[in-house]
Structure formats: structure tokens, C-alpha cells
N, C-alpha and C positions, 0 to 999 in steps of 0.2 A: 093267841091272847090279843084283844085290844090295845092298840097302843093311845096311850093317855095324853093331854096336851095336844098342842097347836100342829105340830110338824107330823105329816103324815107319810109324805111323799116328797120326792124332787119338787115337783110344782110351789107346797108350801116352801120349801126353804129360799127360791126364787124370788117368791113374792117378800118373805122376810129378808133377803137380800136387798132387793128395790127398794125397800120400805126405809134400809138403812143407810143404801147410800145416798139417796135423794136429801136427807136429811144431814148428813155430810159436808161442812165445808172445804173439805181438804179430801187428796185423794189417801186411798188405805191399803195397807197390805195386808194379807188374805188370814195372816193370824188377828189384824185388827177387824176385819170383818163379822171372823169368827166369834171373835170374845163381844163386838156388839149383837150380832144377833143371837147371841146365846143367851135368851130368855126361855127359853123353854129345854126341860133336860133328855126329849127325841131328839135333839140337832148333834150332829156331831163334827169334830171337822172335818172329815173325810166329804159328809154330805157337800162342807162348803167347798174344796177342793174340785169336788167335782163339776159342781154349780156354777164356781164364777168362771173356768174356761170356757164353759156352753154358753154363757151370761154373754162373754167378751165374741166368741164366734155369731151369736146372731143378733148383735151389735147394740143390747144392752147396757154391757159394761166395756168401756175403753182402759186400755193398758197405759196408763202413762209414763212405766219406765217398767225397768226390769222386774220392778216386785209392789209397785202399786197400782191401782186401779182408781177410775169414777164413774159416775153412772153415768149416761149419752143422753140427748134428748127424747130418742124413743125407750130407752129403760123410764125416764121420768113417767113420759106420756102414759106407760103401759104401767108404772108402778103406781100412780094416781089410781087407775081403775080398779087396781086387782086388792089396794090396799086395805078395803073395807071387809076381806075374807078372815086379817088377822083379827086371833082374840084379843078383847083389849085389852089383858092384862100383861099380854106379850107386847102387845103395841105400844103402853103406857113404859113398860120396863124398856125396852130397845131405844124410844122416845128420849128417855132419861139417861142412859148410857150413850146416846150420841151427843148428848148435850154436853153431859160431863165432857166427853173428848174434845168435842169442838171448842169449849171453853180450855185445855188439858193444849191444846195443839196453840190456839193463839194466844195464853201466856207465853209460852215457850219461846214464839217468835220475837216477844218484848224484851227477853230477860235471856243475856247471853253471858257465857262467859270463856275463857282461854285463858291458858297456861302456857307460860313462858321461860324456860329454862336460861337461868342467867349464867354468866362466864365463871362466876365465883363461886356456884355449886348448888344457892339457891334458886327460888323459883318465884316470878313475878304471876301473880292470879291479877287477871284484868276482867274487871265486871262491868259489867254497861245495863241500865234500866233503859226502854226506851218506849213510847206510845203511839197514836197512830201520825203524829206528827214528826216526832224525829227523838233524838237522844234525848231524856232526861239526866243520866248521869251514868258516866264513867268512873270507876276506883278502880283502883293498882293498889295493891296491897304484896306487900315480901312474904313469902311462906320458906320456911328452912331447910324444909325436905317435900318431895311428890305427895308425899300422902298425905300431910299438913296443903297444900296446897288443893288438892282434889275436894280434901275434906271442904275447905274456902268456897270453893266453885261451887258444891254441890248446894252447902247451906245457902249461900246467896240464893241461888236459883230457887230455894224456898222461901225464903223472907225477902226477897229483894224490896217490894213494898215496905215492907217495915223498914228497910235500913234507909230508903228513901225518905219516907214519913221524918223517921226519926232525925234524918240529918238534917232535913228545912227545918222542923220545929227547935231544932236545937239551932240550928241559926238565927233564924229567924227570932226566938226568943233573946237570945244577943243581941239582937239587932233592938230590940224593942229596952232593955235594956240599959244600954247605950247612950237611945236617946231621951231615956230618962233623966240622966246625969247631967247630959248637956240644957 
């Protein structure tokens, strides 16, 4: 039986590997590879399993620690040429999903948070917003119990913008306020 879609053989999945990490800011581990170039439903992850060790042996893909990888200057060179063989409807989808993650990986690095277990039995949640220049803002907030406190961490690291937003404008309206009176 034909098989349908982009991935045919080792070779495609190669090229849809190069295609992905090139585009890449950050290095990736081999289940983030998988789930980006899984645009098409022949790829499997075993294919990619097997792929990025061959990738990393003849010097395509570099290991940058125990479980991530990035592409090399010759994986670039050689994923440049070969990249016009993908369909583009696989190429616009992988395109899109490396985008989300690159965007997915450098929130992350802005918006941090840690938990603090205090003497008295609760817990201190320390949030920090930060941009490509430095801190925008630190909270400390007391949570009663872990779970209450996890819970803290996790929502910040989704709205941390908004609580931002919303603290300057809520200042800052104060402030305007203020000097109304005076």
C-alpha cells in the first residue's frame, strides 16, 4: 500500500529534522523535536529516535548536554538545500510550531518563580517579571500550605503580564490622582 503524506523514508525525516532545528532558538530534546516535526501522521518517534543519533554522528546535529541537541553549521548548510523537497503544508505547520515554542521557551526565561518554605510552616512564593534588560518586578507573596503556594507560582507564570500591567496602572493612576488634589 502507498504511503500518504510527506515522510517516506529515513531521508525525509532528516530533512524535516534540519528544517526544524535550524529554525530553533534554543537547543531541544528529542521528544521536543518529535512533537515539532510531527506534521505529518507517517513520522513516528522511533523514526526520530533513530534519526537524530545519525544526525549527531555525521555532524549535523550537536549534543549539547545529556538530552538536548542543536543543529551544526553543516546540518544548517545541508538543511538550507534539502529544505525545498518538504510539502508546504508540512513546512508551513513545523514553521508554526517552532514559532509557538520559540516564543513558549523565551517567555519562560522572563517570568520566573520559587517557593520558599518558611520556619512557621508556611510558604513564601517569589515571583519576578523580567525583560531583555533586567528585573521588571519582584512579589513575595505568603501561601498557607504547598499547594496554595504551587498553585501562586503556576498562575503568575501565566498572567505574569497582566499582574504587571495591572500594578503600574493601578499605580500609576494613584499617582495621577494625587496630583490632582494637590
Amino acid at each position: 500500500m502507498q504511503r500518504l503524506g510527506f515522510i517516506h523514508d529515513m531521508m525525509d525525516v532528516k530533512v524535516l529534522i534540519l528544517f526544524v532545528t535550524a529554525r530553533s532558538n534554543y537547543p531541544m530534546t528529542m521528544q521536543e523535536i518529535y512533537e515539532l516535526c510531527y506534521q505529518d501522521e507517517c513520522l513516528s518517534y522511533f523514526d526520530v529516535c533513530t534519526a537524530v543519533p545519525q544526525m549527531v554522528e555525521s555532524g549535523h546535529l550537536r549534543q549539547t548536554d545529556e538530552t538536548h541537541y542543536e543543529i551544526t553549521e553543516k546540518g544548517r548548510n545541508d538543511g538550507a538545500i534539502t529544505e525545498d523537497s518538504i510539502a508546504y503544508t508540512v513546512k508551513q505547520r513545523a514553521e508554526n510550531a517552532v514559532a509557538r515554542f520559540n516564543r513558549q521557551l523565551r517567555r519562560s526565561s522572563f517570568v520566573k518563580t520559587q517557593i520558599v518554605p518558611r520556619d512557621n510552616g508556611d510558604y513564601s512564593v517569589i515571583m519576578a517579571l523580567d525583560d531583555e534588560m533586567g528585573n521588571l518586578m519582584t512579589l513575595e507573596l505568603m501561601a498557607p500550605n504547598q499547594r496554595q503556594a504551587v498553585r501562586l507560582g503556576r498562575l503568575f507564570e501565566k498572567k505574569a503580564e497582566s499582574v504587571y500591567n495591572l500594578t503600574m496602572a493601578e499605580l500609576l493612576d494613584e499617582e495621577s490622582s494625587l496630583e490632582e488634589e494637590t
